[in-house]
C-alpha positions in Angstrom: -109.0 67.8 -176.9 -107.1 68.5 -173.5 -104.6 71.5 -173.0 -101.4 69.7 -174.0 -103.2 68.4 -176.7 -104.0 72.2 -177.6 -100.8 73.7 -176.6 -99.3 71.1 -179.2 -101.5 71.7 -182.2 -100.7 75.6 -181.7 -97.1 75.2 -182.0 -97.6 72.6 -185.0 -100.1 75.5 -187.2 -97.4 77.7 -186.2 -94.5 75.9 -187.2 -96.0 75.0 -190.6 -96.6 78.9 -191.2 -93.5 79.8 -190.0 -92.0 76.9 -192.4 -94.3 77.8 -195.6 -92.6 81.7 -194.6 -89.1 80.2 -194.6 -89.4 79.2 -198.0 -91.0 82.2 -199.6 -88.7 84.5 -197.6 -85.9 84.1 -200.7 -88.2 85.8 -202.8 -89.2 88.6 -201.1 -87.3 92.2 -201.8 -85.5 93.2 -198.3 -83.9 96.0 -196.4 -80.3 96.1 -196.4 -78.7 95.7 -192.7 -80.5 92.8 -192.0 -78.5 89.7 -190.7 -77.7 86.3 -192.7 -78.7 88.8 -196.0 -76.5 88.9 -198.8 -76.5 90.7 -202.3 -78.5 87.9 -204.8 -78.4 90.2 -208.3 -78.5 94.1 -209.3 -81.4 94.8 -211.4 -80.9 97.0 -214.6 -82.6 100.0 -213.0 -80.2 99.7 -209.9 -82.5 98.1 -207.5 -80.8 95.6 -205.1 -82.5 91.9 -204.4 -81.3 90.2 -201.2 -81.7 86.5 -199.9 -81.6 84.8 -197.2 -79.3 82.4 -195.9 -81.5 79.5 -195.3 -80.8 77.8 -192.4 -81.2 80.1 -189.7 -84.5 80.6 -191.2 -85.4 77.3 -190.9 -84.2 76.9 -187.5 -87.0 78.8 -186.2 -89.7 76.2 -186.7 -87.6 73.7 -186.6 -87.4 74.5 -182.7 -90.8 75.8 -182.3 -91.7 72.3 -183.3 -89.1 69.8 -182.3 -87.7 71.6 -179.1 -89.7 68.9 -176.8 -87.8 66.1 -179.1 -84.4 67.4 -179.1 -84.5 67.8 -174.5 -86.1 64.3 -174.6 -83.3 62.5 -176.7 -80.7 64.4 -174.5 -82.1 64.0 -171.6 -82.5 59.6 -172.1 -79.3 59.5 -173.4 -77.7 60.9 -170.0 -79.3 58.7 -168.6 -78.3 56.1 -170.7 -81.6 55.6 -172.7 -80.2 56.2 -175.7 -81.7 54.5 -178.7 -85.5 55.5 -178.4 -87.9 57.1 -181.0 -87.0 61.3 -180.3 -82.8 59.8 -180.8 -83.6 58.5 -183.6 -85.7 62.1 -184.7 -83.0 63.9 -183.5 -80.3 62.1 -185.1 -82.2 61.9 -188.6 -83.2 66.0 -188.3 -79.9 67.4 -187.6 -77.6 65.1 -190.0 -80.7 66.7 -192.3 -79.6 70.2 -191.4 -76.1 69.0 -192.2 -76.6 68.1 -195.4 -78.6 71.0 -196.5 -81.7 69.4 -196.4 -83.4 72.3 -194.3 -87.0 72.2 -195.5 -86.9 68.3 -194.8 -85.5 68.5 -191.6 -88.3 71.2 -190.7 -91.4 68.8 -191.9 -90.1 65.7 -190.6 -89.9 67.4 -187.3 -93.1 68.8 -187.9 -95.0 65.4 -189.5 -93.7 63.4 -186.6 -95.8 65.9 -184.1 -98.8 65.7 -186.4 -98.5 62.0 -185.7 -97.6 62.1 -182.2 -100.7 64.8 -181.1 -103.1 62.0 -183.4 -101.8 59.6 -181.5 -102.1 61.4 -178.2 -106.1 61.8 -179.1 -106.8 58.3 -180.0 -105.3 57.3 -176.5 -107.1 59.8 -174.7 -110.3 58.5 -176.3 -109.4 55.2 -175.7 -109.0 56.0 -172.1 -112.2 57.8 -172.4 -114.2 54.5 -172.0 -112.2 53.2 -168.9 -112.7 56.9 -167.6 -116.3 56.2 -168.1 -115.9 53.1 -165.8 -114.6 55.0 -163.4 -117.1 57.3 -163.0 -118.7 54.8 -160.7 -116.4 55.8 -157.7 -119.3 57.4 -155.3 -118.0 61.2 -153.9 -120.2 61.0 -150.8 -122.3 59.2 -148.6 -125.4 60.7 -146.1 -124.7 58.5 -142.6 -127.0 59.0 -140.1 -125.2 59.7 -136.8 -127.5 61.2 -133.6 -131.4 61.6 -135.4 -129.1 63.7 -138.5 -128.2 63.2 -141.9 -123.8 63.8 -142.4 -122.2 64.4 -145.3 -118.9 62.6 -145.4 -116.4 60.5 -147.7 -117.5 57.0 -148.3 -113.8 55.3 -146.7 -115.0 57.1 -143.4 -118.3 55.1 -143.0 -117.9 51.8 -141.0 -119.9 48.0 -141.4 -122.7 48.8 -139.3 -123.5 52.5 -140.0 -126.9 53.4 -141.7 -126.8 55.4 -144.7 -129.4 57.2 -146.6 -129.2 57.3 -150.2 -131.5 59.2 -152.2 -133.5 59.2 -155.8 -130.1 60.0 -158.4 -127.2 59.7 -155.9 -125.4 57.1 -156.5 -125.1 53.8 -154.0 -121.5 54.8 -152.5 -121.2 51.1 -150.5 -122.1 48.1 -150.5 -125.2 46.9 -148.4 -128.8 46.0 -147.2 -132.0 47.5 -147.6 -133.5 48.3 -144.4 -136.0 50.5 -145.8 -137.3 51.8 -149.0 -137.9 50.4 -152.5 -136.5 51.4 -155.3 -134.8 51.0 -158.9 -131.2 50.8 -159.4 -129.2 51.6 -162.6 -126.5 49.0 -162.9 -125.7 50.2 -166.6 -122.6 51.2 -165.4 -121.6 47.7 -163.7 -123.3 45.1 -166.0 -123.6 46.9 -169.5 -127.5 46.4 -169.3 -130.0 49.4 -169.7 -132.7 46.8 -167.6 -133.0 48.9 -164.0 -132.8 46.1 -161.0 -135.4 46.2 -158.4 -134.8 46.4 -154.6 -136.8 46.4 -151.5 -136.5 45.9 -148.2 -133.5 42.9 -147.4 -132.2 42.9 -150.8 -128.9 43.5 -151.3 -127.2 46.9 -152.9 -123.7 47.1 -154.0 -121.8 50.3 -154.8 -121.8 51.7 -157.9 -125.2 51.7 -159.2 -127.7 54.5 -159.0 -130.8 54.9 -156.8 -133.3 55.8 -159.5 -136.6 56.3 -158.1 -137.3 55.6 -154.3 -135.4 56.7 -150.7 -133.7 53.7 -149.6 -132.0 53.2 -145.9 -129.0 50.5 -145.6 -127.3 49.0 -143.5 -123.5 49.3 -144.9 -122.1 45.8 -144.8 -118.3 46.6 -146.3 -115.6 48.5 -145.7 -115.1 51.0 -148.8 -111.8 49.6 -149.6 -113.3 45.9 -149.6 -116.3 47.4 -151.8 -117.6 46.4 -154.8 -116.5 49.6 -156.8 -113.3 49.6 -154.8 -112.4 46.4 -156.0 -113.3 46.8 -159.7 -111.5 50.1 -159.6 -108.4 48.4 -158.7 -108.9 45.8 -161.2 -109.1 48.1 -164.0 -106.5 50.4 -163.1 -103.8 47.4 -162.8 -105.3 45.5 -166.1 -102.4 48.1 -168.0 -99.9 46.5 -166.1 -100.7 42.6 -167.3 -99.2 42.6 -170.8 -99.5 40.4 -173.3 -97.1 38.1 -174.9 -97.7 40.4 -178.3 -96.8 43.4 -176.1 -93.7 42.2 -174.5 -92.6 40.8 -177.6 -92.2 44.8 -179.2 -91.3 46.1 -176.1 -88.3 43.6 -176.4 -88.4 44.1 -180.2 -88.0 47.5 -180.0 -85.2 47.2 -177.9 -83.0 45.5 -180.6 -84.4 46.9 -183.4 -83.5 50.5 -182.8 -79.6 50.1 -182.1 -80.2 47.4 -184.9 -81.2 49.8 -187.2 -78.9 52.2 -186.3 -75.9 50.4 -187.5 -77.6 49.3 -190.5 -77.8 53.6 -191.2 -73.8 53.5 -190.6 -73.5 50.8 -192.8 -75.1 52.5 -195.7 -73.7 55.8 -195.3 -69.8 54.2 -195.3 -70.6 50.9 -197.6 -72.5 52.2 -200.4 -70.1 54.9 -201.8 -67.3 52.3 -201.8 -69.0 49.8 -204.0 -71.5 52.2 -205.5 -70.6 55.3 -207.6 -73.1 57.0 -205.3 -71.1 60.2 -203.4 -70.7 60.6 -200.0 -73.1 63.4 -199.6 -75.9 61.6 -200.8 -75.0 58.1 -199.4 -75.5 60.0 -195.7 -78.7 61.4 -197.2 -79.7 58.1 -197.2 -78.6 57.0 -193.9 -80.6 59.7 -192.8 -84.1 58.8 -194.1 -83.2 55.5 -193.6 -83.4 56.2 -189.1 -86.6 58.3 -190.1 -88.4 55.6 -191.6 -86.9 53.1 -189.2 -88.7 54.7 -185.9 -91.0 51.6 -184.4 -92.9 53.6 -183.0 -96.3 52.1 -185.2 -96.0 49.0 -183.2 -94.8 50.7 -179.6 -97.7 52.3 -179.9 -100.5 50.9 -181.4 -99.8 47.3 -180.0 -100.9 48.6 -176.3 -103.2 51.0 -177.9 -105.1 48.1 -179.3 -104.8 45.8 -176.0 -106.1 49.0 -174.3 -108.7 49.2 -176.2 -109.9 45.9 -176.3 -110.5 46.3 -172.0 -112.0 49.5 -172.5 -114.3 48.2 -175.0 -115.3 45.1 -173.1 -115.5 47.3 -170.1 -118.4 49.1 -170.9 -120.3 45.9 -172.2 -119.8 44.6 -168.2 -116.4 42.3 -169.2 -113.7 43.3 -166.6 -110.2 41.3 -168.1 -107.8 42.0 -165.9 -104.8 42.3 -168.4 -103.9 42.0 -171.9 -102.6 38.4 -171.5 -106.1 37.3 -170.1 -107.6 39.1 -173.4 -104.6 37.0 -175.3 -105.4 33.5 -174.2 -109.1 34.3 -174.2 -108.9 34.6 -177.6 -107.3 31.1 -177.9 -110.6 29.4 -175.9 -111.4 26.0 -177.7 -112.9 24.5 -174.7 -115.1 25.9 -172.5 -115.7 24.4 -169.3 -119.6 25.0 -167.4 -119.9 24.7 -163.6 -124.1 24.4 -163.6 -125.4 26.2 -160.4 -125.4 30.2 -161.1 -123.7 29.9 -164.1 -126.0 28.2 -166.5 -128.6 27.8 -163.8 -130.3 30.4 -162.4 -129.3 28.8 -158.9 -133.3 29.5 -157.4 -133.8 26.6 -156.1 -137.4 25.2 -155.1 -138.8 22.4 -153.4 -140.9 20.4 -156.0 -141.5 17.0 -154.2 -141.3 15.5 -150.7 -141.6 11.6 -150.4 -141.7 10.8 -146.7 -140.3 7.1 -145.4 -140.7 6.9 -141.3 -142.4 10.7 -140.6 -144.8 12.5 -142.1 -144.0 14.7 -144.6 -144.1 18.1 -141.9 -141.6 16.4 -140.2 -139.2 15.6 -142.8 -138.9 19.0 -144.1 -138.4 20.3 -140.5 -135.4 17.4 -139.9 -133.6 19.1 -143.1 -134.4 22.6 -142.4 -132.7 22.2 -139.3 -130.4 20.4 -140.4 -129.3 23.1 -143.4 -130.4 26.2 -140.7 -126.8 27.8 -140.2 -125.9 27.1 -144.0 -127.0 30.0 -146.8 -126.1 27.6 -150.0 -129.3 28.1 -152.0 -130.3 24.6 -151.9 -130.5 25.6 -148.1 -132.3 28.5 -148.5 -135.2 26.4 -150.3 -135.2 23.7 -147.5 -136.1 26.9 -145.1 -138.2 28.7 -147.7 -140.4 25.3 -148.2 -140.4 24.6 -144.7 -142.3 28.3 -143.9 -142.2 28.5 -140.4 -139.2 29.8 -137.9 -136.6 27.2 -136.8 -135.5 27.0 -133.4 -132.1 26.6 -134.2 -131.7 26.2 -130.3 -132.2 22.6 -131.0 -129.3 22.1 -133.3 -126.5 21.0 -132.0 -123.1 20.3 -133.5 -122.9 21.1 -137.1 -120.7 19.7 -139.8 -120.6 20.8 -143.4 -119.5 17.6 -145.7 -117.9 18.8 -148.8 -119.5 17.6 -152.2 -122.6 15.2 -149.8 -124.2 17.9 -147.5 -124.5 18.1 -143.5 -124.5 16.4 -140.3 -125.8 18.2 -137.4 -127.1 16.9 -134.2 -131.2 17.9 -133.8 -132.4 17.4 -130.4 -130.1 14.3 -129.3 -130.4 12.8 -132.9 -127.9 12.5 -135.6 -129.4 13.8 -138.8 -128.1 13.3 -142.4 -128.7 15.4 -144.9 -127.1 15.2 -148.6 -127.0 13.2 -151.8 -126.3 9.4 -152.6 -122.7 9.9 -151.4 -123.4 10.9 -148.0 -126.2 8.0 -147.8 -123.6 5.5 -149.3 -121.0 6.5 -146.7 -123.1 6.4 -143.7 -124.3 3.0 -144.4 -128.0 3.8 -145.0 -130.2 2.3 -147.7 -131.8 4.7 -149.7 -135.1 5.2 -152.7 -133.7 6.8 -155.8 -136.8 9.4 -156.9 -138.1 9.1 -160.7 -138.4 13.1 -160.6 -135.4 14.7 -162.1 -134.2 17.8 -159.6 -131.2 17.7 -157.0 -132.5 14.9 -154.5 -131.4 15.5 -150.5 -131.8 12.5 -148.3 -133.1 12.9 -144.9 -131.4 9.9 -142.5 -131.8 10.0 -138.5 -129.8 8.0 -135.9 -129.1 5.7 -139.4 -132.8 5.3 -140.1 -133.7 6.6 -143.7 -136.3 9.1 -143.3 -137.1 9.8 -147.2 -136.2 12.8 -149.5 -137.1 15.4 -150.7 -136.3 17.0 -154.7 -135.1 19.8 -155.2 -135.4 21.8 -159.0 -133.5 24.4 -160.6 -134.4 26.5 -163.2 -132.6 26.5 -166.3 -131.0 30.9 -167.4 -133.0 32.4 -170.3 -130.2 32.6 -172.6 -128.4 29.8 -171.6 -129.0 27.9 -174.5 -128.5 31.0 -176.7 -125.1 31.3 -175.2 -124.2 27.4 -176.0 -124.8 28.0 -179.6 -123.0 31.5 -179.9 -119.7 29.6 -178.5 -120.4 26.7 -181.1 -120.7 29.3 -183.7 -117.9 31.3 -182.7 -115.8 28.1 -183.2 -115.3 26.4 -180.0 -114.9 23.0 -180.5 -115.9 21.6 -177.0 -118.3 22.6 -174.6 -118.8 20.5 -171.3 -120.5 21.2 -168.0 -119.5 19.5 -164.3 -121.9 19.3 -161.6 -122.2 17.7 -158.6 -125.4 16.9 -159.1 -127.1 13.8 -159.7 -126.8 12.1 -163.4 -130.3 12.8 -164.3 -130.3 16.3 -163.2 -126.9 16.8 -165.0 -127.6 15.0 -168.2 -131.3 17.1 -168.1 -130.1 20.5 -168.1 -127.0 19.0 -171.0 -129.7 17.7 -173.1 -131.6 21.4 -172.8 -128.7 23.5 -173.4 -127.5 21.6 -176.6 -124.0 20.7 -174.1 -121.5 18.3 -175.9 -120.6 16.4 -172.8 -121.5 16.5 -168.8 -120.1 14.8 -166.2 -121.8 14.5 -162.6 -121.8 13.6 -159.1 -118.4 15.4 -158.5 -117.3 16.3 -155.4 -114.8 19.9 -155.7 -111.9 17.6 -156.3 -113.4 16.2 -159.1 -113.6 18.7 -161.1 -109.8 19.8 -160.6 -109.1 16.3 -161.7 -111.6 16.6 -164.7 -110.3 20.1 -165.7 -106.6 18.3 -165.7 -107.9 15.8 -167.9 -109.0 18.2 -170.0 -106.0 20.5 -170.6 -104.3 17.5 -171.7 -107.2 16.9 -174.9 -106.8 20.6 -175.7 -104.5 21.5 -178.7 -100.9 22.8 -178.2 -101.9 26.8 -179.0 -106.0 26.5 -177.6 -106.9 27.3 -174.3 -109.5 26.2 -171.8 -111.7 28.6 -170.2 -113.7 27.4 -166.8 -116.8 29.2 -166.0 -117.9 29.7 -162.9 -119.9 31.6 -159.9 -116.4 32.7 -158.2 -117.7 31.9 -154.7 -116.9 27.8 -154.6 -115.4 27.2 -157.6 -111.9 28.8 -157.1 -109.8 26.1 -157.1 -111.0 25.2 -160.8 -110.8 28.7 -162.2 -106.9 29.1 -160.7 -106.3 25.5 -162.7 -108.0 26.6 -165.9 -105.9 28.4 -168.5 -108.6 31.6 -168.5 -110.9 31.7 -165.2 -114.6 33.4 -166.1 -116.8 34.5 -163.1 -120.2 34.6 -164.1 -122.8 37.3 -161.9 -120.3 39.2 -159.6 -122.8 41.7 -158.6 -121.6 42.3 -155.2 -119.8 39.1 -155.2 -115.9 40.0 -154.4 -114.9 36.0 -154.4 -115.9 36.3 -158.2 -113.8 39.2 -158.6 -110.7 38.0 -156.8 -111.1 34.0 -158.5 -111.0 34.8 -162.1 -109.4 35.9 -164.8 -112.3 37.5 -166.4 -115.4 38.7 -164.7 -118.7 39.3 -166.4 -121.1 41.6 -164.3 -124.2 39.9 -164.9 -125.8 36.4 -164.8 -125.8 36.4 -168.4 -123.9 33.5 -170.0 -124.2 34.7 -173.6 -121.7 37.5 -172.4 -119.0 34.7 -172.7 -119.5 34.4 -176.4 -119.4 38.0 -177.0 -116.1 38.1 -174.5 -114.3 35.5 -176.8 -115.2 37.4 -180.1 -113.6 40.8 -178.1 -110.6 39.2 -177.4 -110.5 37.7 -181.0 -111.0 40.7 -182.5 -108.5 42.6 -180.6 -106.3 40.1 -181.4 -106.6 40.1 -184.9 -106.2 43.7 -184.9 -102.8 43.8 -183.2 -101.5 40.9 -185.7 -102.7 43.1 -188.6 -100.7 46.6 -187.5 -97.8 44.3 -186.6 -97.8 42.6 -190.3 -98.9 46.2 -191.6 -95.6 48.0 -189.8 -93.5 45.4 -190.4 -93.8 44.7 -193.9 -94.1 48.4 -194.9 -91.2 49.1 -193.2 -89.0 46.4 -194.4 -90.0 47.6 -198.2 -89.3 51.7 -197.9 -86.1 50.8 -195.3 -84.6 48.3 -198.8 -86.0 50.8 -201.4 -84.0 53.5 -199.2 -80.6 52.2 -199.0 -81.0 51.3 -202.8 -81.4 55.1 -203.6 -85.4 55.2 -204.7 -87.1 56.9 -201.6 -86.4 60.3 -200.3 -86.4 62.2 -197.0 -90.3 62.9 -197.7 -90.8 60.0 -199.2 -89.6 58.2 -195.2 -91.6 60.8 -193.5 -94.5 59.7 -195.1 -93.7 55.9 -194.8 -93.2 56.1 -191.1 -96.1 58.7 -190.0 -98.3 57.2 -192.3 -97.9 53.7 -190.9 -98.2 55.0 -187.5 -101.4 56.7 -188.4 -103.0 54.2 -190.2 -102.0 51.5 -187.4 -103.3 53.9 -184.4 -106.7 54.1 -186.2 -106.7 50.4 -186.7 -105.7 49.7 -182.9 -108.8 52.3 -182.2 -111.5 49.6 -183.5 -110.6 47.3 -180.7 -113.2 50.1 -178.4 -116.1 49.0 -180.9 -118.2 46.1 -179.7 -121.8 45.0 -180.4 -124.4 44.9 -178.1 -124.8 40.8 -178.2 -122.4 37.9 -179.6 -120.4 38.6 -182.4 -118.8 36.6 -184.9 -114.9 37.3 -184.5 -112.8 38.7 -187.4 
């Protein structure tokens, strides 16, 4: 509990003692010469009792408790704010003073703060888990500058600088290993407990901590382009993306208040003129009617649950970047795979080489030179496989071909290197290969030199992650690759896919995702899944983008809509059933307020609730819809089944 949170439950034990003294005060025997007393009765034996008048009495709480509401309703209406939650308080308390109604005034003053400081602690512990998240921002890094170690702030360090980052300090930029192995905790980033090793050349991104080793990097990015920097951002601005629920009682409200308002008038003026009801107890009404009519149950807990909902999927490694992500999330009926990195593990290695015209040495040299200034990993495999260092003084002109693969002059020569397409538009006749892998023909000066196959190796829990979707209802699930047919229709068959469909160029798969909004129903959604890095075209087109692995990627982070920290695909199941859940949950407090409210509000202007009675009704639903909207921070570990 903070200090206003503190400050706040003082004044409310004080105002309830100095309300429970207000009403025994009457009773006591008192001094005379005290003001507001007067003479109640003469004993037999002379003695004199005195009571109070009450309402000065109860004045004192009354302020003690409600002062904050009373500035705040006069203060919005000068400025023209006028129908809000503390008007409505105000209004209701003082017309309750008016009628004589002092105790009532006092506890609905005082039951509305017991609701509001509740309130105030479930968003504080909501914000607890985002606060959590943002214990990642690093407060220092060690630079080495002139043989010395300096202390300074990360945003001072510049791409290029060496830093030094010791056993439990955390990685304050992103960068490479120069020297030093070590563990990294990335519990904070991904969700997982696993620790990730790194050596020398590996890559480090900000945010995690340096568990065991000494490690020397090379700082690569700019703070305020750094991995932590941009996460920050993009949970400190995910408040500001509402949801169509949220809009909808933040325009809601807006009517209803001034709505309800009225509807008070009404039944204070209307109902002694067709009732026999006086007019004394017909404003009574009127009065408990704009107590029970506060919205503040849905004002609140509708962005309390939202809010939750992010924080919750925050610490599992889900960034959404707004409520209306998390609302059409929820909607996902089709779910859309790209195959490389995302349900791939995107390691790519060289399991045959056929030759044509040049031994096989030769062959992989042509396309290791070929793919030598390109770091796609089916590149990096060609150079891996090919084990010795290229003279890339012998490449000439390079051109990368979209969707086929490469042309680049090697000493004098044109060389070809890429799939069927790139073979088929060159003019060059080429072998298919009866082993299933991504196949890269070789072709010099238009002479087919042979080809070489190239496998990938299928994520762990990829096929766990196709059933959890299935399970958690979604009706399609379809993969697109630019790979060949075989390869494509290989890794479908494995993963238990509905439908693949291959050989697409990035175009394509626009074209394909457009063909499949159109098969979708009117209130599902399509989500497209993706590595972020060459797939951002189709993640803008797609109703809900998902980035799959955006350790130290910032093109995943910037793509999508959603961005999962980690490789794992199964996290897409268990995002779904978050934004389901949380979902769910707002439709339930919005029902809930709705429907209780409706009932007291009728049962009020037909005379059968009173002033407690509506102090009840309205804190109580507030209550019990806050600690409904807090659920939306509880998520399991793995996929779970949405409510």
């Amino acid at each position: 509990m903070n200090k206003k949170q503190k400050r706040m439950l003082i004044r409310i034990l004080v105002g309830a003692a100095l309300l429970i003294a207000a009403a025994l005060l009457p009773t006591i025997w008192l001094p005379v010469g005290l003001p507001f007393v007067s003479v109640s009765h003469v004993a037999q034996d002379g003695t004199v009792a005195f009571s109070l008048s009450k309402w000065p009495l109860y004045l004192i709480p009354y302020f003690v408790v409600g002062w904050d509401i009373l500035w705040k309703a006069v203060r919005n209406i000068a400025h023209g704010q006028i129908f809000d939650e503390n008007f409505l308080m105000a209004l209701a308390t003082v017309g309750a003073f008016a009628t004589g109604e002092y105790p009532e005034a006092v506890f609905v003053m005082l039951f509305y703060q017991v609701g509001e400081l509740f309130q105030s602690y479930a968003v504080g512990k909501s914000r607890q888990s985002i606060a959590k998240l943002m214990d990642i921002r690093p407060d220092w890094a060690n630079v080495e500058r002139s043989g010395r170690l300096e202390r300074v702030d990360p945003e001072e360090v510049a791409v290029g600088d060496v830093i030094v980052i010791k056993p439990g300090e955390r990685v304050p930029l992103d960068g490479v290993v120069l020297e030093g192995t070590s563990s990294l905790d990335t519990a904070a980033l991904t969700g997982e407990s696993l620790p990730r090793q790194v050596a020398a050349d590996s890559d480090v991104i900000s945010g995690c901590i340096n568990l065991t080793g000494l490690l020397r990097v090379r700082v690569t990015k700019a703070f305020g382009e750094s991995t932590v920097a941009k996460i920050l951002d993009l949970v400190e601005n995910a408040s500001s993306r509402k949801a169509r629920a949220e809009n909808f009682i933040t325009k809601f409200a807006r009517y209803y208040t001034p709505a309800v308002v009225a509807a008070a008038v009404l039944v204070a003026v209307i109902t002694p003129l067709v009732t026999s009801v006086g007019w004394v107890e017909s404003v009574q009404r009127a009065f408990t009617f704009l107590v029970i009519s506060c919205p503040c149950a849905l004002v609140i807990s509708v962005p309390l649950t939202f809010f939750g909902g992010i924080g919750g999927a925050s610490r599992q490694g889900i960034l959404v970047k707004g409520g209306n992500y998390l609302e059409v999330l929820a909607q996902s009926e089709i779910v859309v795979f790209d195959k490389t990195g995302t349900l791939t593990r995107g390691v790519f290695n060289v399991t045959a080489i056929h030759p044509q015209e040049c031994p096989e040495g030769r062959l992989l040299e042509l396309a290791a030179l070929a793919e030598s200034y390109s770091d796609h990993p089916i590149s990096r495999s060609l150079k891996e496989a090919y084990g010795l260092p290229l003279d890339t003084s012998r490449v000439g002109r390079v051109e990368e071909l979209s969707g086929r693969g490469v042309r680049a002059e090697i000493d004098g020569a044109v060389v070809c290197a890429g799939n069927d397409k790139l073979m088929d538009e060159i003019g060059v006749t080429w072998h298919p290969c009866h082993k299933v892998g991504t196949t890269v023909h070789v072709a010099m000066d238009g002479v087919y030199m042979g080809h070489i196959v190239i496998s990938d190796e299928v994520k762990p829990d990829a096929r766990e992650a196709i059933s959890a979707l299935k399970a958690a209802g979604v009706r399609r699930t379809v993969m697109l690759t630019g790979d060949a047919k075989a390869v494509g229709e290989d890794v479908a068959r494995q993963l238990g896919l509905d439908e693949v469909h291959t050989q697409l160029l990035p175009a394509d798969k626009v074209d394909r995702v457009e063909a499949l909004l159109q098969e979708k129903s009117p209130r599902g959604a399509l989500a497209f899944v993706g590595d972020g890095i060459n797939d951002a075209p189709v993640l803008s087109r797609a109703d809900i983008g998902i980035a799959m692995g955006a350790m130290g990627s910032d093109a995943a982070i910037e793509a999508a809509d959603v961005v999962l920290m980690d490789d794992k695909p199964s996290k897409i199941a268990l995002a779904i059933s978050i934004a389901r859940r949380t979902i769910s949950i707002v439709k339930q407090n919005i029902v809930f307020a709705i429907a209780v409210k409706v009932l007291v509000l009728l049962l009020t202007a037909a005379g059968y609730t009173s002033m407690w009675m509506g102090v009840f009704a309205d804190v109580g639903v507030m209550v019990l819809a806050v600690l409904n909207a807090t659920r939306a921070l509880r998520t399991a570990k793995g996929p779970a089944q949405a409510e």
